[in-house]
C-alpha positions in Angstrom: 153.6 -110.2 77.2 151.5 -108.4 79.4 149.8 -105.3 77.2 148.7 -102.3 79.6 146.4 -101.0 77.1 144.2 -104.1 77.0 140.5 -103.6 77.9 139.3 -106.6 80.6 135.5 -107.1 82.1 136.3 -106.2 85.4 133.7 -108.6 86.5 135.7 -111.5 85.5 139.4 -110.5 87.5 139.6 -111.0 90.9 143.1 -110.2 92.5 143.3 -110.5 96.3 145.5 -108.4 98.5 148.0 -109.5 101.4 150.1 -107.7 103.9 151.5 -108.3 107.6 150.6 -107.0 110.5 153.8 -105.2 110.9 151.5 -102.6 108.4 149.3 -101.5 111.4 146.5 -101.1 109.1 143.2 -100.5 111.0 140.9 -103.4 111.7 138.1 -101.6 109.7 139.9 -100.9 106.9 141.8 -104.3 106.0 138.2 -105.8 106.4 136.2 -102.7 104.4 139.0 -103.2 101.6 139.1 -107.5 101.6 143.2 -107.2 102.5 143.8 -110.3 104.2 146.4 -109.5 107.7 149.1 -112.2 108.3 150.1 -111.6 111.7 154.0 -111.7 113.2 155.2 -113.2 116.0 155.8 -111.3 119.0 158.3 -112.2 121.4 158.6 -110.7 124.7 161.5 -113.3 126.6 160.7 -116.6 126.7 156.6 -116.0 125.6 155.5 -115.7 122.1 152.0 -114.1 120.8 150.5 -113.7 117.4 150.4 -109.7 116.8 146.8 -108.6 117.0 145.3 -112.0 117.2 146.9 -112.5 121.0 148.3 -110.0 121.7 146.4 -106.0 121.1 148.1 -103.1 121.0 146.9 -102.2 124.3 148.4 -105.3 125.5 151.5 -104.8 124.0 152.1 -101.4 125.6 151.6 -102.3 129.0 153.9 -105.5 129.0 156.4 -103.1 126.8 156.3 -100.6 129.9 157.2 -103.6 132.3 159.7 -105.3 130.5 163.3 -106.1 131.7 164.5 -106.0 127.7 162.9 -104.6 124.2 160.5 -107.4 122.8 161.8 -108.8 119.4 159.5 -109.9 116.2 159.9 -112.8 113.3 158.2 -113.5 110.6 155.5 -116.5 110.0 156.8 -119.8 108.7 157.0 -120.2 105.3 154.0 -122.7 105.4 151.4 -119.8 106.9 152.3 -117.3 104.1 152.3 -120.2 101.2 148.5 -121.6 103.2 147.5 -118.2 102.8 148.4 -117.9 99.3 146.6 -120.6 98.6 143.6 -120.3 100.1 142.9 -117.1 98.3 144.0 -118.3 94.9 141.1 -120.8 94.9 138.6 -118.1 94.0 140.9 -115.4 92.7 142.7 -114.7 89.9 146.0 -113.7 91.7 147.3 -112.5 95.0 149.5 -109.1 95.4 151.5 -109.6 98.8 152.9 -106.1 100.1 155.3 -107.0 103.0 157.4 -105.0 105.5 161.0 -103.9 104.1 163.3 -106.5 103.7 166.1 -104.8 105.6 164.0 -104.5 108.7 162.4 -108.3 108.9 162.8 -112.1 107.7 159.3 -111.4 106.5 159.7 -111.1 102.5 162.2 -113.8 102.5 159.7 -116.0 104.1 157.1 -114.9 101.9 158.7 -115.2 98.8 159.3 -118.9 100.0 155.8 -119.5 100.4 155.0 -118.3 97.1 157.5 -120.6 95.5 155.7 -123.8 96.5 152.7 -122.6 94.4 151.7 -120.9 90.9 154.5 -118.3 91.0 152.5 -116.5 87.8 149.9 -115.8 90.1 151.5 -114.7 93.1 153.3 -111.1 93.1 155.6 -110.8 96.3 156.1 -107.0 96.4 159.3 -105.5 99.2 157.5 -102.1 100.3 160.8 -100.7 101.6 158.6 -99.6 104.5 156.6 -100.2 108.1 153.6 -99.6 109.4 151.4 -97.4 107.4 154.2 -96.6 104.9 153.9 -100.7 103.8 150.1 -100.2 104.6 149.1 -97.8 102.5 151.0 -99.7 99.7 148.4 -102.5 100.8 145.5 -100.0 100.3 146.2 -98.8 97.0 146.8 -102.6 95.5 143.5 -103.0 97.1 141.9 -100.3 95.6 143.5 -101.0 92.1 141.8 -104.9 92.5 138.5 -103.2 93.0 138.5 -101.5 89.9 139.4 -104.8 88.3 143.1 -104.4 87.4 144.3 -107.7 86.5 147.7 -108.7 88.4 150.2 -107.0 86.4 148.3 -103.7 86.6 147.9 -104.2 90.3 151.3 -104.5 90.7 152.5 -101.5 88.5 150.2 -99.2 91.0 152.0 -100.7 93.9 155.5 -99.8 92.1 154.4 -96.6 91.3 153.5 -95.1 95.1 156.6 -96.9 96.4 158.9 -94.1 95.6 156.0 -91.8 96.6 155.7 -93.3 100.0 157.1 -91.1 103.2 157.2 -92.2 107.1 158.6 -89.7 109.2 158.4 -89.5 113.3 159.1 -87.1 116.2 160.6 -89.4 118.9 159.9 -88.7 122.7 163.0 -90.8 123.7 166.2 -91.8 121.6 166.8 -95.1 124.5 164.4 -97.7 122.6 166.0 -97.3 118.9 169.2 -97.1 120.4 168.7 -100.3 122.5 167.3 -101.7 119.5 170.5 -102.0 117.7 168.8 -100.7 114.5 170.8 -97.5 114.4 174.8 -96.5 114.2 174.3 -93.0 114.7 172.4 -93.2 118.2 175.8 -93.0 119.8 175.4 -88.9 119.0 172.3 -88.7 120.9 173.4 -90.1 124.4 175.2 -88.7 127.2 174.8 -85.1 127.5 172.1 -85.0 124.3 169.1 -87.3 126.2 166.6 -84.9 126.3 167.1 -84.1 122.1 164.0 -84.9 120.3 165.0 -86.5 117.1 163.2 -86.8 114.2 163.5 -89.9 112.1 163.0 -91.2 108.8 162.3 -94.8 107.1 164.1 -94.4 103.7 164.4 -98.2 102.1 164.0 -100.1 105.1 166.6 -97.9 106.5 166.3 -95.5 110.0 167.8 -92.3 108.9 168.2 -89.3 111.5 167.1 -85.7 109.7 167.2 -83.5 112.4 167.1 -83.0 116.3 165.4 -80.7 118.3 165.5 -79.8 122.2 161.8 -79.9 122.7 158.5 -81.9 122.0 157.2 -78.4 120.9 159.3 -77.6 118.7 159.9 -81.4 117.9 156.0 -81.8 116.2 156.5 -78.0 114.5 159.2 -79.1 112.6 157.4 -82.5 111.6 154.8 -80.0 110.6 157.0 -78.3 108.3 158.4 -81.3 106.4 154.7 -82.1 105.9 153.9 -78.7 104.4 157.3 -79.3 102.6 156.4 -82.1 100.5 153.6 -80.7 98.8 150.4 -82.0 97.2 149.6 -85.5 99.1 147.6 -88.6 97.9 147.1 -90.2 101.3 148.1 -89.6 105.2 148.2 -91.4 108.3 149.1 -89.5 111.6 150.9 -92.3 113.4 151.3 -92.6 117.2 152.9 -95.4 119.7 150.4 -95.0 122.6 149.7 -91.4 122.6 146.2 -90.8 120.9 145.2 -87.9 122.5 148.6 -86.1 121.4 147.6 -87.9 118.0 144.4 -86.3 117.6 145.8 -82.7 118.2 148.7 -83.1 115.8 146.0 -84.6 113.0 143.9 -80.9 113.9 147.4 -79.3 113.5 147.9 -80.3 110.3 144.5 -79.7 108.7 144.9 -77.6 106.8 147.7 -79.6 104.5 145.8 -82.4 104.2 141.9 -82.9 104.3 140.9 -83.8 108.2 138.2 -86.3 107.0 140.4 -88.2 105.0 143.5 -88.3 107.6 143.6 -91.8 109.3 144.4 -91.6 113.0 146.7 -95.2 113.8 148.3 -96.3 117.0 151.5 -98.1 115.5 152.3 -101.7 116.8 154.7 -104.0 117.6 157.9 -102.4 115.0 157.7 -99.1 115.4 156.4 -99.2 118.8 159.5 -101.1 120.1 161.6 -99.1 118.4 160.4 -95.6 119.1 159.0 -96.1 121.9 155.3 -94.4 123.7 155.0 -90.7 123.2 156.5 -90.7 119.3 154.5 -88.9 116.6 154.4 -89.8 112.8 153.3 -89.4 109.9 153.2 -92.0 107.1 152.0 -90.6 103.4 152.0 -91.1 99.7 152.6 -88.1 97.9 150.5 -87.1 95.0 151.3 -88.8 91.5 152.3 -86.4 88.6 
């Protein structure tokens, strides 16, 4: 029975940290914080790419402007999440895998396969309920919990802990992609007449939810600049954008003063939320402060 009050040498635990790309964490910090990246497939008709490895962002907005339909995603095979497993377990004491929500990708079921073929006591599997930098800053924090030297189980309780803590919320330019995505019922109320509403979306569970609507971009990113300032002290934030960086940078200055400017990452989203929003959207994804 695991016993949280139990004093380890730090120097002798090693837990590694795994995520998928669908996390959009930055290059520099997966590699500054050892997380390894698993990257999706990215499918735009009949050719395939490994997102990030093949396929950049930049890359994947151009072909996404040019495209006759919306690109689609799939997991890895079962064998690429259960070689990466292993390959870390030979000089670690266990492996935390945070993975995209498992109502929005194949992902976690294919992970959790992998993990079966090996030492399932050393493998945690962990559902995020999240995307992008929702699920990536779940990656972060197990990461920063396995520098410290938190053995598996403790590694895993920080992970549990933020989950419910975790927030993505976004100020969509365009209702057509999530709409043509099929990941929505309630897109029906934005068409017709209501194209030009703003909405502004949420990602509750691995589930799209619609919290309000607005007639302008304007007034679109003040009212994501209220729910901010709504939801009080914050742990971490990430302003999110899909291919508007400039727009990005003046929402992060917006914003300041709710959340420390030198500690706000700036991330273009990829392939999910990018397909799915669509260029132009603002986000935010965040971890509220713990009590």
């Amino acid at each position: 029975m695991f016993n949280p009050t139990a004093k380890e040498d730090a120097n002798n635990i090693m837990i590694k940290v795994v995520t998928d790309s669908t996390s959009d964490l930055p290059p520099e910090m997966a590699t500054e914080l050892d997380i390894t990246v698993i990257p999706c497939n990215v499918h735009f008709g009949t050719e395939t790419y490994l997102d990030g490895v093949n396929l950049t962002h930049q890359q994947f907005y151009d072909k996404l402007a040019t495209a006759s339909e919306l690109p689609t995603t799939s997991a890895p095979g079962v064998g690429v999440f259960a070689e990466t497993y292993r390959r870390l377990l030979e000089a670690a004491d266990g492996v935390v895998a945070v993975h995209i929500a498992s109502a929005l990708s194949a992902v976690y079921s294919a992970a959790r396969l992998g993990a079966e073929t090996l030492d399932q006591a050393r493998i945690a599997v962990l559902d995020s309920g999240s995307v992008s930098m929702g699920l990536g800053w779940l990656a972060v924090i197990a990461a920063r919990a396995a520098r410290e030297g938190l053995n598996l189980e403790q590694v895993v309780e920080r992970v549990k802990d933020a989950t419910p803590r975790v927030r993505l919320i976004a100020a969509l330019d365009t209702i057509s992609h999530l709409w043509h995505s099929g990941r929505v019922h309630w897109g029906a109320a934005f068409l017709g007449t209501l194209l030009d509403i703003k909405p502004i979306v949420e990602v509750r569970d691995g589930v799209v939810h619609a919290i309000a609507r607005v007639r302008t971009r304007k007034k679109a990113l003040a009212h994501l600049r209220q729910l901010v300032a709504e939801m009080g002290p914050l742990q971490d934030l990430a302003v999110l954008h899909t291919h508007a960086p400039k727009l990005a940078q003046r929402f992060a200055g917006d914003i300041a003063d709710l959340f420390p400017r030198e500690r706000m990452a700036i991330v273009e989203a990829g392939t999910v939320l990018g397909t799915h929003v669509g260029p132009g959207g603002i986000g935010v994804a965040c971890v509220l402060a713990g009590g």
